[in-house]
C-alpha positions in Angstrom: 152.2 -128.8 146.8 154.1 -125.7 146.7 151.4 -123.8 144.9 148.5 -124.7 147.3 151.1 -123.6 150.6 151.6 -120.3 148.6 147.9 -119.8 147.9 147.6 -120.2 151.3 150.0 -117.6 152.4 148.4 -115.4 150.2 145.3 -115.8 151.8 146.5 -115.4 155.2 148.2 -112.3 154.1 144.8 -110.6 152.7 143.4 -111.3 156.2 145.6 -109.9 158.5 146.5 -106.6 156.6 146.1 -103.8 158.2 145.5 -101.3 155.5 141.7 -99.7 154.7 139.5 -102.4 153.2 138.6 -101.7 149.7 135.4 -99.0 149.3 132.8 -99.9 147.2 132.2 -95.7 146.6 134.8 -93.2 146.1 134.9 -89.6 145.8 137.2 -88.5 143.0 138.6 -85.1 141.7 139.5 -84.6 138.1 140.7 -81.1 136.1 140.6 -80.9 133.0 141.1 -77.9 130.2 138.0 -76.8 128.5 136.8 -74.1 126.1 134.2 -71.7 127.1 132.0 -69.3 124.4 130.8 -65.7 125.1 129.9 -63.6 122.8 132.2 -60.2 124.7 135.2 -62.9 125.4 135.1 -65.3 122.6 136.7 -68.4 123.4 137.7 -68.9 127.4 140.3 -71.8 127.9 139.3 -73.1 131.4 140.7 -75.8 133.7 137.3 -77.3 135.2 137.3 -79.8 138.1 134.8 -82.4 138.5 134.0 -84.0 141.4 132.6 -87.1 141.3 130.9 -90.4 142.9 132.5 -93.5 141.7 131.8 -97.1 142.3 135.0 -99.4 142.5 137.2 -96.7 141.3 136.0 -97.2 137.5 132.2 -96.6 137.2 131.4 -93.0 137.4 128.0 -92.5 139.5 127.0 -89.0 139.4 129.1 -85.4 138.9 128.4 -84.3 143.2 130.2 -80.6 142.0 131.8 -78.9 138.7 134.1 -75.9 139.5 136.3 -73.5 137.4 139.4 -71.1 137.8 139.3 -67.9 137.0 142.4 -66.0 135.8 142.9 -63.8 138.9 142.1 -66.6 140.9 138.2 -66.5 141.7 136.4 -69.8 142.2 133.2 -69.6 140.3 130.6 -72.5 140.3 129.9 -73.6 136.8 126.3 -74.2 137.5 126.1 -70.5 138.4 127.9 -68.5 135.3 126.6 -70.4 131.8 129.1 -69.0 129.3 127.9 -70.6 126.6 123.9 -69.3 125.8 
């Protein structure tokens, strides 16, 4: 009996919270380090943030934007400057 009263009271408390519901699509931001090739530079250590669609958190959908850091601090689209031809 106890189980079913506390199955209940969890079910009572998913109904009246308060906070957002759960999306089914999120936008997510991830930087990570990558290496870059020119034929002037050599090899360019980046950091390059994706931004991304993503369905329940886990399931990446599609890349919306890719962006890199310069070294005095320029935003460049990677779309834009191919380093690596």
């Amino acid at each position: 009996m106890t189980s079913t009263h506390i199955n209940l009271n969890f079910v009572t408390d998913i109904i009246n919270d308060k906070r957002t519901p759960m999306k089914l699509i999120n936008i997510k931001r991830k930087t990570q380090l990558e290496q870059r090739h020119t034929r002037e530079m050599g090899v360019l250590t980046t950091n390059v943030t994706y931004i991304k669609k993503m369905l329940f958190n886990l399931i990446p959908l599609a890349t919306l934007h890719k962006y890199r850091e310069t070294y005095y601090g320029e935003i460049k689209d990677c779309e834009e400057c191919v380093l690596a031809k």
